[in-house]
Structure formats: C-alpha cells, structure tokens
N, C-alpha and C positions, 0 to 999 in steps of 0.2 A: 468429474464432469467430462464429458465425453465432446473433443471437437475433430477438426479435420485428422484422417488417417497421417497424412504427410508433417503436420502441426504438431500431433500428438507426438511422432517418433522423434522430431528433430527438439523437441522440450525432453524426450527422455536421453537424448546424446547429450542435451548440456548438462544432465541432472549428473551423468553418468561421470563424466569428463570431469566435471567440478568436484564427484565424490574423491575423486581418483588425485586430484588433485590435494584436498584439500588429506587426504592419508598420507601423502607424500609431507605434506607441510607436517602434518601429527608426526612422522618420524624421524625429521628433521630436527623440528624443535622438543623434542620430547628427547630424544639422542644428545642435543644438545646442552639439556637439562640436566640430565646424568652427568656430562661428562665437565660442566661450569658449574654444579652445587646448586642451581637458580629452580627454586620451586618454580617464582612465576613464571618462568618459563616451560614446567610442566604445568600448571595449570594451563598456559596458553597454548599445550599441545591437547588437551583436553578435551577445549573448547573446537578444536579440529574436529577430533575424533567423534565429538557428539555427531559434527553435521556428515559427516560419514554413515554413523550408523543411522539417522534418520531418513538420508538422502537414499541408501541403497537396499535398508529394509523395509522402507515403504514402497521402492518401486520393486522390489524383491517380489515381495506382498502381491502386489497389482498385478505384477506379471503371472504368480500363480493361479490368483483369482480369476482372472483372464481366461487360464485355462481349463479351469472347472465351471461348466456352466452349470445353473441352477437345474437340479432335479429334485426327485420325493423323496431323497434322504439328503440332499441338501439345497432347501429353500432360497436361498439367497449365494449360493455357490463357495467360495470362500474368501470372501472381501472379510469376515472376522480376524483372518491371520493378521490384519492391520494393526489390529487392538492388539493382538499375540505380541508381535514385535516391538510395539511403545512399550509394553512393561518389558520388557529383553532390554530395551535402552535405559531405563530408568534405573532398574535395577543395574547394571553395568557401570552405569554411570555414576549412580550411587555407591557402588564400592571403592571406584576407584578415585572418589572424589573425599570418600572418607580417609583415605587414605594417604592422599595427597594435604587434606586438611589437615590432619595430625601434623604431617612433617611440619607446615606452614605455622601451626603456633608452637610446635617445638624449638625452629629457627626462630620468634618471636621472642623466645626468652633466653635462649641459645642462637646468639646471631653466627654464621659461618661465613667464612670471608666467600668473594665472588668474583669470579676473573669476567668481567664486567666487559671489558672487548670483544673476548669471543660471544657471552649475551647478547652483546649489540648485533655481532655477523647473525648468528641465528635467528636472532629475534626479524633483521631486514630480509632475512632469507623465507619465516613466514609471512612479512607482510606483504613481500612479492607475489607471494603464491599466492596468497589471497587476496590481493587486488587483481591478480589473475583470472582468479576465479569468481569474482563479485563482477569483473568485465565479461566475461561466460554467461553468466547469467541475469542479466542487464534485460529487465523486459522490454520486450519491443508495442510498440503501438498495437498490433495484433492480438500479443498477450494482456493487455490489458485492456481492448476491448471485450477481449473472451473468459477477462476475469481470471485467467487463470494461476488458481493461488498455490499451486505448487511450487511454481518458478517462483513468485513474488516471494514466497514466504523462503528460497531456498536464495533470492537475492540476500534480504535483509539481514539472514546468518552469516552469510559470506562479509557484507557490509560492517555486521558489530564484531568479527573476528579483524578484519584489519582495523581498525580501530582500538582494538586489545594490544593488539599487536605491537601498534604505534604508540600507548601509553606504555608501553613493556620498556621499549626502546627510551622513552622519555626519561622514564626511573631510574632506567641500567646509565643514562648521562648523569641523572642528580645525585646518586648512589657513587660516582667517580668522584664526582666535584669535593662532596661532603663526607664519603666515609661511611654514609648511614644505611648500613646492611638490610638493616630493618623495612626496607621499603619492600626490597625483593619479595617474602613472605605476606608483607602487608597486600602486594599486588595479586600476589597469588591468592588470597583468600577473598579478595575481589571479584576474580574470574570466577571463581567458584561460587561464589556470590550469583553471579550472573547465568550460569549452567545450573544453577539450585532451580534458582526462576524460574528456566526453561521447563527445566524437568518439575516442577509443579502445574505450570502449565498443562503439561503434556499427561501429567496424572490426572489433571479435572479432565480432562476430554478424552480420555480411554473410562474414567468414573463413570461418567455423563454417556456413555454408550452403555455398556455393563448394567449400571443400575436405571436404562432405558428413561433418561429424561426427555422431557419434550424437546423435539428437536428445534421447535419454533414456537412463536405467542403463540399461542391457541385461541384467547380475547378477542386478538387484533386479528386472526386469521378466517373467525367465525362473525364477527362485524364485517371483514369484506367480501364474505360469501354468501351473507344475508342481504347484499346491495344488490347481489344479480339478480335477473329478471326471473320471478318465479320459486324464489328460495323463502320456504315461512320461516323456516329454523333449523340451526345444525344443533346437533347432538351428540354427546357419547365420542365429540371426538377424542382420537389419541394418534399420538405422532411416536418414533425412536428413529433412532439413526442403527444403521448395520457398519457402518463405516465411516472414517470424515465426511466424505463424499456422495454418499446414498444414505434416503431419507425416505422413510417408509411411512404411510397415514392409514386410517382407516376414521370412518364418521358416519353416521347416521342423518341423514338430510330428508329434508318433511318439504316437497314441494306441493303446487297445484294441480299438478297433473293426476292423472286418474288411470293410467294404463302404460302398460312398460312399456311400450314402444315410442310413449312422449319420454322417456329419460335420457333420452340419448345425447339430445340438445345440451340437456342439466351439465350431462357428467362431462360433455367438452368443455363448457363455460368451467368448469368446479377446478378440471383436469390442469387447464389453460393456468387458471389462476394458481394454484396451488404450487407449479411448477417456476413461471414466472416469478415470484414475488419471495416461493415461500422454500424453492427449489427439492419439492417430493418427487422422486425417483418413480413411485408404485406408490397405487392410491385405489386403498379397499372402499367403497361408496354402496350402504343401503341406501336404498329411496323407500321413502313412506308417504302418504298422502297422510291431511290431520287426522283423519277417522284414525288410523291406525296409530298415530303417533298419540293421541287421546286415551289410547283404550291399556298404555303402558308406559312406564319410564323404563331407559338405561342405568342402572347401579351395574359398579366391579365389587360383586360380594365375595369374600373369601375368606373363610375360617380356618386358620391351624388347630382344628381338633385332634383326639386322638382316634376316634373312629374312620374320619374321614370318608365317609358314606354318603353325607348329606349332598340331597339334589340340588343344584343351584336353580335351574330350570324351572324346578316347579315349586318352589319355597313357597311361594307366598302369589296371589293372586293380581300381584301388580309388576311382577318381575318378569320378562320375558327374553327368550334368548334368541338371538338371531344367525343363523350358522352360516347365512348368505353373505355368496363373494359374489363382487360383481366387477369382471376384468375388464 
C-alpha cells in the first residue's frame, strides 16, 4: 500500500534499523548458545534470525520491484520475488529448525549440564535488543491510521521475541534453583513451536498467491456492487493477489446503460468500492447491458486433453469469450 513518499522511507529505516538489530541479537545469543550448551538459547537466536530474514527480504523484494516497472514481458513488474523470498525463509528456517529440534529432544533424553549464569547474560543481552527494537518499531498514530501493516506486523515479532526471551531467562533461574536441565531443551522446542506457526502461516499465504485464491469474498463483494446505482448483476468475477500487497480483479458487470460512454460513471462507483473495502490494486471491468448478458453465460472451461486443440470460444452456442480490457 503506497503512502507518503517521506512516511514510506522513514518505515523503511525502522524496518531497516530493527533488522540489523535484531542479527546482531541472532549472534549474540546464538554464540552464546554454542559456547553455554543451551539449545534454548539457539532456539531463541532463531527466532531473531526468522524476523531478519522476513524483514529484509521483503523489503529486499519491494525494492527490486520498485525498480522494474511493469511492461509486455513483465505484467505486473516484479513484486512476485515476494513470494520467491517466503519459500527462501521457510525453507531456511525449516532446516535449521530441524536441526536444532534433533539436539532439543536428544538433550531431552540426554540432559547436558548448563552454565546457567552466562544463559542468563545472553539471554538479557537479547532481551535488550529486542526491546530495543519492538521500541523502534512502536506504531505511531500515523501508521495506524494508514494501516500500515508492515510496521505493525514487524512490531508484534519484535514483541513475541522479547517475551521468548524473558521466558528464556525465567527457566535459565528455575534450572539453577532445581537442577532440572530438562527445561532448557523443553524451552527450545517451544520456540520452535512458535517459528513452526510462523512459517506455516507464511506457507498458506505464499499457497494462496501461487495457486491464485480469491483474494477477497466474492458473495459479499458482488452484493455490494449490486447496491450501486444502476448495477443488474456481476458476473464471472475472479480476484488473485500478485503479492501481499497488490490485488488484481477482473468481472463482468450487466448495467442499465445502453452506450459506452454512460460507463464511465459505473466503473468510478465499482473502482471506488472495490478499492476502498476490498483494497484491488488493478480492476479489469466488462460492461454488458441485459440484452447482451441474456444472449450468453461466463463458464472457466478447460480440459487436460491430449490433443489439446479443442476451441474454447466456439464450443458450444452458449459459451462466449470476451477478450475486452477496459483500463
């Protein structure tokens, strides 16, 4: 979502600031992990390193795309590399979480002792930093009247990272008190627990572009476009997303109008809405009058045959294709 030139830059120094930050904590406590035996405490450099790679290969991403604008061999420019880079983190993160897991239930049945003081130093050393950096990124009244959910969503990792953090430090106390080694591993398979989430999240919504789901209700979007003045019926719509961010439509709308010069009105009232409510980037819109909308339905025919010959166009005397863009 596209806001102030000055807004947008000074959200990408905190994104920026925070990533940097938040690596610095990854190899703090991840060095520290090595050098005390404390899985959870690589688990909890992990959980760093996740919002690192999310933070800086999605603006990585944005920045490219930026600078490819869309032409005839690329329609929408390269905001896809978004999607590129979630499975780059997924995958990543899925290695080295498998692998982190292994140690976490081997220490499980295999407890190894833990120099628990120095866990404590590290462990406050990332909660520093990431209270640092969830104060970094602390939306302002500004950003959340412009919605902007980049910050917000790069608060609330920062947010559940000190809070790891501080359960980290709570264990590495009851683990002195008691002797019970067992927790350290327990905690680390926790965190991992919680970066599993993430990264399942982060796989429905790189899916959900990929295999082109609706980006929005379609029901509830075609009911509020059939309230505007002069709308009989939408049709044939279909929504995708090309990115988190941009959301592409296209529909077939049956107004009362009778000549293309009354559609103009249509497509601001359609445009307006669609953006507003239902936030489409680019919105493809036939206009039909009933006569015409009468005289044929919209079907998505498609056969995997092995000839693959057959005409979709002229199948059958009810099917009709429509090759009109209207920008």
């Amino acid at each position: 979502m596209l806001h102030g030139h000055s807004n947008h830059g000074l959200t990408l120094r905190r994104l920026w600031l925070s990533a940097l930050i938040f690596f610095l904590s990854f190899l703090i406590q991840g060095l520290g992990g090595f050098l005390t035996g404390s899985v959870g405490l690589i688990s909890d450099s992990l959980e760093n390193l996740n919002d690192v790679f999310v933070n800086t290969l999605s603006m990585g991403s944005l920045w490219v795309a930026h600078k490819q604008s869309p032409d005839h061999r690329w329609p929408y420019g390269l905001h896809r590399l978004e999607v590129v880079n979630g499975l780059i983190v997924v995958i990543l993160l899925g290695l080295f979480g498998f692998f982190v897991g292994s140690e976490a239930l081997d220490r499980l049945q295999n407890p190894q002792p833990i120099q628990t003081g120095k866990v404590l130093l590290f462990a406050l050393c990332g909660l520093l930093l990431n209270l640092l950096a969830t104060r970094i990124l602390v939306p302002n009244k500004e950003d959340l009247a412009k919605n902007n959910l980049n910050l917000k969503g790069a608060y609330i990792h920062a947010l559940l990272d000190s809070v790891t953090s501080l359960v980290l430090m709570i264990s590495m106390v009851v683990i002195r008190l008691t002797g019970w080694t067992w927790i350290d591993p327990l905690i680390a398979l926790l965190i991992l627990g919680l970066i599993a989430r993430g990264m399942f999240v982060l796989l429905k919504d790189i899916l959900s572009i990929l295999l082109h789901w609706a980006a929005f209700n379609h029901g509830e979007a075609i009911a509020d476009l059939k309230k505007l003045p002069g709308i009989l019926d939408v049709q044939d719509m279909r929504s995708w997303k090309i990115c988190s961010h941009l959301a592409v439509a296209t529909a077939h709308v049956v107004i009362e109008a009778e000549r293309l010069e009354e559609t103009e009105a249509y497509l601001e009232d359609i445009e307006h809405l669609l953006w507003e409510k239902y936030k489409v980037r680019h919105l493809t819109i036939h206009f039909e009058n009933q006569t015409m909308a009468d005289r044929h339905h919209h079907l998505f025919i498609h056969n995997h045959d092995s000839a693959g010959v057959e005409d979709p166009i002229h199948k059958g005397p009810h099917l009709h294709s429509h090759p009109h863009q209207h920008d």
